[in-house]
mmCIF file of the N, C-alpha and C atoms, coordinates in Angstrom:
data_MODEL
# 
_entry.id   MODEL 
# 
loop_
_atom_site.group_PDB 
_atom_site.id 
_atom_site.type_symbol 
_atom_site.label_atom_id 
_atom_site.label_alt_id 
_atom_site.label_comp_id 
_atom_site.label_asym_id 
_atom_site.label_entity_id 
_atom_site.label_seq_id 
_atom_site.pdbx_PDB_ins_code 
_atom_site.Cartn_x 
_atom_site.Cartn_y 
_atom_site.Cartn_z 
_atom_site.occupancy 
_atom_site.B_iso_or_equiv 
_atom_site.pdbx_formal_charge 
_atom_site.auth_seq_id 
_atom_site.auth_comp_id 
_atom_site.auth_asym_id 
_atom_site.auth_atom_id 
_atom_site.pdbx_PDB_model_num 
ATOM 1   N N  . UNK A 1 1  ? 0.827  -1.197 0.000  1.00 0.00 ? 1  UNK A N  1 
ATOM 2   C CA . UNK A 1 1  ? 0.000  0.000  0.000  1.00 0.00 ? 1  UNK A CA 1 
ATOM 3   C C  . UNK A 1 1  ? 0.863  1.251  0.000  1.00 0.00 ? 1  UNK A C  1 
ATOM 4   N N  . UNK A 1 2  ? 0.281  2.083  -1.131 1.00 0.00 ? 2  UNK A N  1 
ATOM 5   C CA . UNK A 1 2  ? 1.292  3.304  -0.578 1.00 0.00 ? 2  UNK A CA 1 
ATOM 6   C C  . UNK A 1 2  ? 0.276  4.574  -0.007 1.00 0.00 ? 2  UNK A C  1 
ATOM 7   N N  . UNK A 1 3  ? 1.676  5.313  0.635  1.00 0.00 ? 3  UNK A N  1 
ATOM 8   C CA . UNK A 1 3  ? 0.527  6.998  1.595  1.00 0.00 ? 3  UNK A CA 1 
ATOM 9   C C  . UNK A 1 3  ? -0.466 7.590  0.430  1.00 0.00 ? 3  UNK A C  1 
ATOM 10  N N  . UNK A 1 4  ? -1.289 8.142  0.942  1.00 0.00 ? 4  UNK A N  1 
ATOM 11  C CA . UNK A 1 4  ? -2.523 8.533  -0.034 1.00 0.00 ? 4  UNK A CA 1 
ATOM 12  C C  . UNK A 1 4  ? -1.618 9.967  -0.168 1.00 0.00 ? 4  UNK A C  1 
ATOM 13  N N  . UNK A 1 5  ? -1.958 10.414 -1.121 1.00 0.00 ? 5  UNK A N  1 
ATOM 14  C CA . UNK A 1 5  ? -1.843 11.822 -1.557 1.00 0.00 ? 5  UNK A CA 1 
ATOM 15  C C  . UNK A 1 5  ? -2.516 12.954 -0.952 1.00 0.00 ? 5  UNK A C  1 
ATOM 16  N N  . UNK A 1 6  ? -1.994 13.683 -0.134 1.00 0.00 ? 6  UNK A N  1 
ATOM 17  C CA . UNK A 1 6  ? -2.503 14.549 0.447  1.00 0.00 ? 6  UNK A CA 1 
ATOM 18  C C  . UNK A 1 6  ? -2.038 16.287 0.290  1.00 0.00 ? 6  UNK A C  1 
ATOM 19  N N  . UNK A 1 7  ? -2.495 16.624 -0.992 1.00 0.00 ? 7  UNK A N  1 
ATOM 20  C CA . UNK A 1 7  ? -2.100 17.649 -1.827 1.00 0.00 ? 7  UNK A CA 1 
ATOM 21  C C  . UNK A 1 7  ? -3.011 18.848 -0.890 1.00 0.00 ? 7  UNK A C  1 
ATOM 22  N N  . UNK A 1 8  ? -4.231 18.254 -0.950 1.00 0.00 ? 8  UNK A N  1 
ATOM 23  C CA . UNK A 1 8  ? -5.169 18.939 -0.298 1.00 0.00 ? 8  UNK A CA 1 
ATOM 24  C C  . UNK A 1 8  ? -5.517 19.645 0.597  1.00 0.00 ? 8  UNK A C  1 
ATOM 25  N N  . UNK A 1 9  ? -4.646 18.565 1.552  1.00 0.00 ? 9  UNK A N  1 
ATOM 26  C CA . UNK A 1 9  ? -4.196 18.768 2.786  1.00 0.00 ? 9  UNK A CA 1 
ATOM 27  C C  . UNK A 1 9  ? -2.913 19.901 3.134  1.00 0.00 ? 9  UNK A C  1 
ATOM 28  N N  . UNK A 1 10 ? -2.243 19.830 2.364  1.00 0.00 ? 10 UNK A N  1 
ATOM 29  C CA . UNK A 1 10 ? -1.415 20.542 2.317  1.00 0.00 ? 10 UNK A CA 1 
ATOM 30  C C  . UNK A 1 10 ? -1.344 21.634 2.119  1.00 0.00 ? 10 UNK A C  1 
ATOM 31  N N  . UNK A 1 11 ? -2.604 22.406 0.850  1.00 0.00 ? 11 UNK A N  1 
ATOM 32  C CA . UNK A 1 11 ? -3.109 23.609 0.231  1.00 0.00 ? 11 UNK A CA 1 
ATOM 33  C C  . UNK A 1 11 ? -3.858 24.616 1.594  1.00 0.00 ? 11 UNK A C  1 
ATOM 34  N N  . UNK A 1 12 ? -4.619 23.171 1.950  1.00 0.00 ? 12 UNK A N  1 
ATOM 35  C CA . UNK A 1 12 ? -5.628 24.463 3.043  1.00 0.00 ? 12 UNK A CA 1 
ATOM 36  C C  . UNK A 1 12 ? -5.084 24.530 4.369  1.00 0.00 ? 12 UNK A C  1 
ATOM 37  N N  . UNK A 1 13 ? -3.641 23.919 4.085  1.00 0.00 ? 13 UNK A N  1 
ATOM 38  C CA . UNK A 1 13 ? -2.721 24.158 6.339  1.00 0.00 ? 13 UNK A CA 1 
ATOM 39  C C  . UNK A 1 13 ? -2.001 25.500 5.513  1.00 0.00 ? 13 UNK A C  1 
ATOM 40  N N  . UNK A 1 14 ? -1.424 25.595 4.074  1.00 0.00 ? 14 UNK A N  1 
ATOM 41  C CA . UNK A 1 14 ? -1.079 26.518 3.983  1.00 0.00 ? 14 UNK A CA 1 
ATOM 42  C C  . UNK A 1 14 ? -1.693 27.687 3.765  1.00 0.00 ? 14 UNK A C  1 
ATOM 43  N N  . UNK A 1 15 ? -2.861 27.839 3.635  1.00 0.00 ? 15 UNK A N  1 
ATOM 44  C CA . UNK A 1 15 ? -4.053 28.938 3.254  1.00 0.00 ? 15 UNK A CA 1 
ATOM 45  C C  . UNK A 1 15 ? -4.407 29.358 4.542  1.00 0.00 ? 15 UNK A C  1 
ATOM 46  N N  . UNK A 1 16 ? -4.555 28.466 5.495  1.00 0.00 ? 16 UNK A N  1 
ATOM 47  C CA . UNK A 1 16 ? -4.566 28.898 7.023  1.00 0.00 ? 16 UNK A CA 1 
ATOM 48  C C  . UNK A 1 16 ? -3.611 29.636 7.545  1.00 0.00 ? 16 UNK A C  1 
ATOM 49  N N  . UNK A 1 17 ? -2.559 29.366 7.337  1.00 0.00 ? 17 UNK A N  1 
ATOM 50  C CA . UNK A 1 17 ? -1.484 29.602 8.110  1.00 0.00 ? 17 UNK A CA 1 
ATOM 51  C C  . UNK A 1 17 ? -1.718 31.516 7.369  1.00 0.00 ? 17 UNK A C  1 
ATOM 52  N N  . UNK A 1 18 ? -1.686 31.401 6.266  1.00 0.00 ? 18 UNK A N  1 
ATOM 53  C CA . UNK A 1 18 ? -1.334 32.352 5.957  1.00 0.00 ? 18 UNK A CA 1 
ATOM 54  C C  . UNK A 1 18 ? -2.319 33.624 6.487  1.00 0.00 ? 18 UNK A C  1 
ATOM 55  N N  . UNK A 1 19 ? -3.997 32.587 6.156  1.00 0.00 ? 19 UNK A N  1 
ATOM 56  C CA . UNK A 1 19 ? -4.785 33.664 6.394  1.00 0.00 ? 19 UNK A CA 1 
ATOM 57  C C  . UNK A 1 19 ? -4.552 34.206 7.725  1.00 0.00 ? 19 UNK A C  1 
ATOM 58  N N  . UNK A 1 20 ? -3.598 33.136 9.060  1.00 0.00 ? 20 UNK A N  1 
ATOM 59  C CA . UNK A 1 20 ? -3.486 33.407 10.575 1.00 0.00 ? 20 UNK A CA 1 
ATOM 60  C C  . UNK A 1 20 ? -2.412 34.639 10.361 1.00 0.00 ? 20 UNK A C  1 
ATOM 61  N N  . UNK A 1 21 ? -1.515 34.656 9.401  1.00 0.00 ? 21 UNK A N  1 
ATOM 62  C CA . UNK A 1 21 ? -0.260 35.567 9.546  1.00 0.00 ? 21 UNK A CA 1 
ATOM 63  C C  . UNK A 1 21 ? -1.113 36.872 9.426  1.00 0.00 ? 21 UNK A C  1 
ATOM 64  N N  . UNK A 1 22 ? -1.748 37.076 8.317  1.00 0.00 ? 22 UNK A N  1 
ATOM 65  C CA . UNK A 1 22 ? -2.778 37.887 7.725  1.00 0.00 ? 22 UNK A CA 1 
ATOM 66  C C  . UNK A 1 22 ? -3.682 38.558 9.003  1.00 0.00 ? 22 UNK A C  1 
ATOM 67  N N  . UNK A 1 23 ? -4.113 38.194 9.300  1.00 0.00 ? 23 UNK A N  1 
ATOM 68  C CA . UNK A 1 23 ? -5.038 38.301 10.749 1.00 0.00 ? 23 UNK A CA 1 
ATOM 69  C C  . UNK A 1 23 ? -4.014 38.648 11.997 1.00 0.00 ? 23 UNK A C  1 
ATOM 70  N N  . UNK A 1 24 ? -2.926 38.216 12.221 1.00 0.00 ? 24 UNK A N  1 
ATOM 71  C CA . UNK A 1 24 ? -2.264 38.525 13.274 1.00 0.00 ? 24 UNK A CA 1 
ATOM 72  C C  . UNK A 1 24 ? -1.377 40.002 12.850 1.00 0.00 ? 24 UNK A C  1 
ATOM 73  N N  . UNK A 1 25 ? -0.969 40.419 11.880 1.00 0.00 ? 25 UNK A N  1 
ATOM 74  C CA . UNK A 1 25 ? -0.050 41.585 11.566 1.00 0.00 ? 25 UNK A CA 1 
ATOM 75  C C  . UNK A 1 25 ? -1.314 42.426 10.771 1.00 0.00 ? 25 UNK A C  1 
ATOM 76  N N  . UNK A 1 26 ? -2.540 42.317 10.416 1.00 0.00 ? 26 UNK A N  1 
ATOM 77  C CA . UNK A 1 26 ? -3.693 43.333 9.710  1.00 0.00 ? 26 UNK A CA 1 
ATOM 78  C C  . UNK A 1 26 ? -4.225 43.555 11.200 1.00 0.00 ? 26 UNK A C  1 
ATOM 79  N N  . UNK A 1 27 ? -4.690 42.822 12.157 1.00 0.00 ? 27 UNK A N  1 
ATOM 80  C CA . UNK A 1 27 ? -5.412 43.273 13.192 1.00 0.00 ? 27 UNK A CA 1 
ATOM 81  C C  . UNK A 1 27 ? -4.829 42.865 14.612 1.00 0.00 ? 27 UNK A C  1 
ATOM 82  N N  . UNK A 1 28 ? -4.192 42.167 14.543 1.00 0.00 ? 28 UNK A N  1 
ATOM 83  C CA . UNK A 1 28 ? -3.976 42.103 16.711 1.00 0.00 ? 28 UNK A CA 1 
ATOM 84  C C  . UNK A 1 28 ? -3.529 43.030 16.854 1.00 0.00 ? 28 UNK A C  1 
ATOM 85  N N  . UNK A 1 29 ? -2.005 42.650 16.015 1.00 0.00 ? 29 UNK A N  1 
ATOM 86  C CA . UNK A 1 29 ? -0.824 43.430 16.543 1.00 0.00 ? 29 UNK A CA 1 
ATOM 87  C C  . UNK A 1 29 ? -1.332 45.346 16.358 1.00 0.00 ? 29 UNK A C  1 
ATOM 88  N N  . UNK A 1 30 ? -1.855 46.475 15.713 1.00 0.00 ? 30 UNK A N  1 
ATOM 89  C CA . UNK A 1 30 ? -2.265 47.256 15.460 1.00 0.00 ? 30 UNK A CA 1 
ATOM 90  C C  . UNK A 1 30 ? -2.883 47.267 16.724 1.00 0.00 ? 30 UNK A C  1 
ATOM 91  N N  . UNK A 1 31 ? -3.971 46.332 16.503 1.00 0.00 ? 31 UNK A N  1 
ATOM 92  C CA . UNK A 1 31 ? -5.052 47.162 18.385 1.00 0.00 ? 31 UNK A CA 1 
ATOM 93  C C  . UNK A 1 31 ? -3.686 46.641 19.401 1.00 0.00 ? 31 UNK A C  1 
ATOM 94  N N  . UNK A 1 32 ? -2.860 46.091 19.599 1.00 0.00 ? 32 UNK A N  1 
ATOM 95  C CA . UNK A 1 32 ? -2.031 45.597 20.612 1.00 0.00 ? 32 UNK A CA 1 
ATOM 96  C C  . UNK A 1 32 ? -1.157 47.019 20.409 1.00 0.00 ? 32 UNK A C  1 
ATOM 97  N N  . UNK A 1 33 ? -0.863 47.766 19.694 1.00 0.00 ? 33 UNK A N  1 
ATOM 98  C CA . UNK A 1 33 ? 0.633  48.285 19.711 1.00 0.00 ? 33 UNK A CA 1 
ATOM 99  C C  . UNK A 1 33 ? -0.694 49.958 20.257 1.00 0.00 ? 33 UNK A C  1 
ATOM 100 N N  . UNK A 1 34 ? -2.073 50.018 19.400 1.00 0.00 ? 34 UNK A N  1 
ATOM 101 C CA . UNK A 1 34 ? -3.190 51.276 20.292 1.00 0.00 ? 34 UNK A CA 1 
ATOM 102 C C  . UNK A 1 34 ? -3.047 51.242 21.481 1.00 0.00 ? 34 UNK A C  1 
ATOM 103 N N  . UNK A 1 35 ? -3.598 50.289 21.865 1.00 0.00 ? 35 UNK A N  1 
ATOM 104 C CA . UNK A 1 35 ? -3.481 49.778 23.488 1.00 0.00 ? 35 UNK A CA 1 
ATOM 105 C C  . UNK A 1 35 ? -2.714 49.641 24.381 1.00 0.00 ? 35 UNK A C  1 
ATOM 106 N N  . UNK A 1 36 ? -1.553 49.402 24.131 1.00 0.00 ? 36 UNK A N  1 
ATOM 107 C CA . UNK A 1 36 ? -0.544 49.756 24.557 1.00 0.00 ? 36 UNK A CA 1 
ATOM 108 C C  . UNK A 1 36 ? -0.282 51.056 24.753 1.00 0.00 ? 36 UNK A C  1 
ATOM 109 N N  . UNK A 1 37 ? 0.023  51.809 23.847 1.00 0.00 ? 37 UNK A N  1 
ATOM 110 C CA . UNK A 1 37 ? 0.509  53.211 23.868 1.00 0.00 ? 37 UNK A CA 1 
ATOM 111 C C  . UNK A 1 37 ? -1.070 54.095 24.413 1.00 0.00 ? 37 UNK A C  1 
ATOM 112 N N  . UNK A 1 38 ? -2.350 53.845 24.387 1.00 0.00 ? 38 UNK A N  1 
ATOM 113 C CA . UNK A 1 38 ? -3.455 54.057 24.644 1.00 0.00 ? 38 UNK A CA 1 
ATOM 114 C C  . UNK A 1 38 ? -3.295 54.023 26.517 1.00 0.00 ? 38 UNK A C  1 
ATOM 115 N N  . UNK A 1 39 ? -2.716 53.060 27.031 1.00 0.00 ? 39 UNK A N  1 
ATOM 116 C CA . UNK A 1 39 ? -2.868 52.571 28.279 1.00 0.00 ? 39 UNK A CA 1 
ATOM 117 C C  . UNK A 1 39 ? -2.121 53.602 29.152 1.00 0.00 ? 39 UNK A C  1 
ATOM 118 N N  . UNK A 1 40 ? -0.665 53.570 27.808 1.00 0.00 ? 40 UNK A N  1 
ATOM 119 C CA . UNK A 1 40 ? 0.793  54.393 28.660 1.00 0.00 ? 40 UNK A CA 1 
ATOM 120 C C  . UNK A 1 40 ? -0.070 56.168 29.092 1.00 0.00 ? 40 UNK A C  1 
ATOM 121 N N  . UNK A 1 41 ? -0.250 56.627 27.915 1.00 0.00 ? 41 UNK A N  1 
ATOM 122 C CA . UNK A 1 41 ? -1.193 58.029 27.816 1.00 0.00 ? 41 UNK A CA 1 
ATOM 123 C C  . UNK A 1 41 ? -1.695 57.439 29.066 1.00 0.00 ? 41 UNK A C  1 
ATOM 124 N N  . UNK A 1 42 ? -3.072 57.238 29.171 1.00 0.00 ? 42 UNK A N  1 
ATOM 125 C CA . UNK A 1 42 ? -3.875 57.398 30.153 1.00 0.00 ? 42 UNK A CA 1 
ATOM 126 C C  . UNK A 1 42 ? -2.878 57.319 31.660 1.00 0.00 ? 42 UNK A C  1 
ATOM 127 N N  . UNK A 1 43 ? -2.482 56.663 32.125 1.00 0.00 ? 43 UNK A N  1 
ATOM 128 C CA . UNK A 1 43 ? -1.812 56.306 33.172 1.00 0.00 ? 43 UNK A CA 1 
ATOM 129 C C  . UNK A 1 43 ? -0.578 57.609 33.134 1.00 0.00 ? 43 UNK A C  1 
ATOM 130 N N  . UNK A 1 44 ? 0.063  58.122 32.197 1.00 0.00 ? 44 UNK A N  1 
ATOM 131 C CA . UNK A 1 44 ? 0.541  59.338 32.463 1.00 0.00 ? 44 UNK A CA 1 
ATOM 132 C C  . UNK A 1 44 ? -0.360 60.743 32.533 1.00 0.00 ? 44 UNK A C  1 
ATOM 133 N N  . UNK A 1 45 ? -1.730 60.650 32.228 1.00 0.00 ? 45 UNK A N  1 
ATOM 134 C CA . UNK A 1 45 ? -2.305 61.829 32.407 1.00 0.00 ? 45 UNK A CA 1 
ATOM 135 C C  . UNK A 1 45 ? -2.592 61.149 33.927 1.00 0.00 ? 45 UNK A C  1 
ATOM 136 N N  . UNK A 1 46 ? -3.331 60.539 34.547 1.00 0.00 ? 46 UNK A N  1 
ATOM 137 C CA . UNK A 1 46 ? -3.937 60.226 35.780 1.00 0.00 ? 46 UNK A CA 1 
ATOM 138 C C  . UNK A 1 46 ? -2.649 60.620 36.411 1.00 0.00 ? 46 UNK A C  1 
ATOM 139 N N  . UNK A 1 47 ? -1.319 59.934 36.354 1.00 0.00 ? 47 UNK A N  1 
ATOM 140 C CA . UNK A 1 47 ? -0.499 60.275 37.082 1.00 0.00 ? 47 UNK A CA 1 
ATOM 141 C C  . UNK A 1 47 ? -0.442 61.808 37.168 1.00 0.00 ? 47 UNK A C  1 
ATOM 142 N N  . UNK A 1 48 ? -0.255 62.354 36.214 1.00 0.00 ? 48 UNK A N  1 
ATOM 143 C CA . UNK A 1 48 ? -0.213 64.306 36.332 1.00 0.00 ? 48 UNK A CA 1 
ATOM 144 C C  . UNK A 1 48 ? -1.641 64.869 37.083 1.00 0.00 ? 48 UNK A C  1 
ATOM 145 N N  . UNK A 1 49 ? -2.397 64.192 37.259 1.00 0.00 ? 49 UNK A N  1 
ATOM 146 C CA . UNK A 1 49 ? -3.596 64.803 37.571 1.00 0.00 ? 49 UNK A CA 1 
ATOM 147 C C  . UNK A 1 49 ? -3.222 64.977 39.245 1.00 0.00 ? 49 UNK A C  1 
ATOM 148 N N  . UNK A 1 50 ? -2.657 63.723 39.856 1.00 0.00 ? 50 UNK A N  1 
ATOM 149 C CA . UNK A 1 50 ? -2.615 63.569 40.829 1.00 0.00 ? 50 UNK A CA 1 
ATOM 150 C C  . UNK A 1 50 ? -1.116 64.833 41.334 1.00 0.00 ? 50 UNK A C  1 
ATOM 151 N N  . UNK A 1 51 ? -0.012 64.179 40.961 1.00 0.00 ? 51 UNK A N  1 
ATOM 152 C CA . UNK A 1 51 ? 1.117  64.832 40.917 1.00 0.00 ? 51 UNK A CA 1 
ATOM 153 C C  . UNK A 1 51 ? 1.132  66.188 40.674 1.00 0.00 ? 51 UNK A C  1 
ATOM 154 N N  . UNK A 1 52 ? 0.451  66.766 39.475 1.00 0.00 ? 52 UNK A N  1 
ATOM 155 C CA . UNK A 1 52 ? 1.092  67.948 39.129 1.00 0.00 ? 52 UNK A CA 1 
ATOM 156 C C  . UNK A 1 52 ? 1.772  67.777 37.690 1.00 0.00 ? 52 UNK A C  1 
ATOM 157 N N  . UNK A 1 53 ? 1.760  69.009 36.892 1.00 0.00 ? 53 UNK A N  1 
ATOM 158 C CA . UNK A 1 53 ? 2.408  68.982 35.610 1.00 0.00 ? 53 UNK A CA 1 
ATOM 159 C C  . UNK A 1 53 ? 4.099  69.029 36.260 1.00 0.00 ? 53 UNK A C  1 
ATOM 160 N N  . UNK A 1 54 ? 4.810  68.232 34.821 1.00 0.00 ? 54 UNK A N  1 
ATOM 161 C CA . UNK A 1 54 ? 6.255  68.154 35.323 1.00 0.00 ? 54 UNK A CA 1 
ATOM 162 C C  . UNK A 1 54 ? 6.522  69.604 34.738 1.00 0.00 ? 54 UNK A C  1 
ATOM 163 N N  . UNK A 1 55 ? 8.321  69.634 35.445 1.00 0.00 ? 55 UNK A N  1 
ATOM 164 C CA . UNK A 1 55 ? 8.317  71.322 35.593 1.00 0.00 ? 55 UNK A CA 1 
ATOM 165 C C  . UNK A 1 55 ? 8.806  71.328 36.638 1.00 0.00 ? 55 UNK A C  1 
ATOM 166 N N  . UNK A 1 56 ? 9.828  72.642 36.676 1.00 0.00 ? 56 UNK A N  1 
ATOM 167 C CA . UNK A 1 56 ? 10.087 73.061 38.341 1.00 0.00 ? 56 UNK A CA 1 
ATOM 168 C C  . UNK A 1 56 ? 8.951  74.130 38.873 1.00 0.00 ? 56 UNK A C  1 
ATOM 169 N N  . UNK A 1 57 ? 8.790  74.099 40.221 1.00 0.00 ? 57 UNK A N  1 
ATOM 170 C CA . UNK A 1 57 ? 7.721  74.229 40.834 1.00 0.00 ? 57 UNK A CA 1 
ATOM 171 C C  . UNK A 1 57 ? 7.682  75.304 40.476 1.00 0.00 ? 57 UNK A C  1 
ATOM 172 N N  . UNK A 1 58 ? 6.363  76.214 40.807 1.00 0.00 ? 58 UNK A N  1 
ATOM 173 C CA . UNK A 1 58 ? 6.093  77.812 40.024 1.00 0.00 ? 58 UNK A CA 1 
ATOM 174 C C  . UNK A 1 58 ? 6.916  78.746 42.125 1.00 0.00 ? 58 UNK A C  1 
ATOM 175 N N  . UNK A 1 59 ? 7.410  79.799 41.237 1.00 0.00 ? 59 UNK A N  1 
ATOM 176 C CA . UNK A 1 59 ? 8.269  80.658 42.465 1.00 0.00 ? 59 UNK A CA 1 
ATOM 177 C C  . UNK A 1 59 ? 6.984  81.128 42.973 1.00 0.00 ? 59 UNK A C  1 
ATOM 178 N N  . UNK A 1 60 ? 7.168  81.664 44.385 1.00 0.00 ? 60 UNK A N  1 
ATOM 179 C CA . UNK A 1 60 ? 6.289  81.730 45.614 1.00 0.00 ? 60 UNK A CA 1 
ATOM 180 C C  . UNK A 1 60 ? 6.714  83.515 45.492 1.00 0.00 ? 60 UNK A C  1 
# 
């Protein structure tokens, strides 16, 4: 007996894969790299809200 031919098989792991590359660099990574830098912003304004704008202090 010989291995069956699995051409088929082979076409749609590579059509996947690709459509996954496709999907991971068109959309995660983009909202991942917003969100990120989205998160940093927020957490440096809250921090100034609390703190104070940076700067040396205003003269008395």
């Amino acid at each position: 007996m010989s291995a069956p031919d699995d051409t088929h098989g082979r076409v749609r792991r590579k059509r996947m894969e690709i459509f996954a590359f496709l999907f991971l660099t068109a959309v995660v990574m983009p909202v991942l790299a917003i969100g990120t830098v989205g998160s940093y912003g927020l957490a440096v304004w809250i921090y100034q809200m609390v703190a104070g704008p940076p700067g040396p202090p205003p003269p008395h």
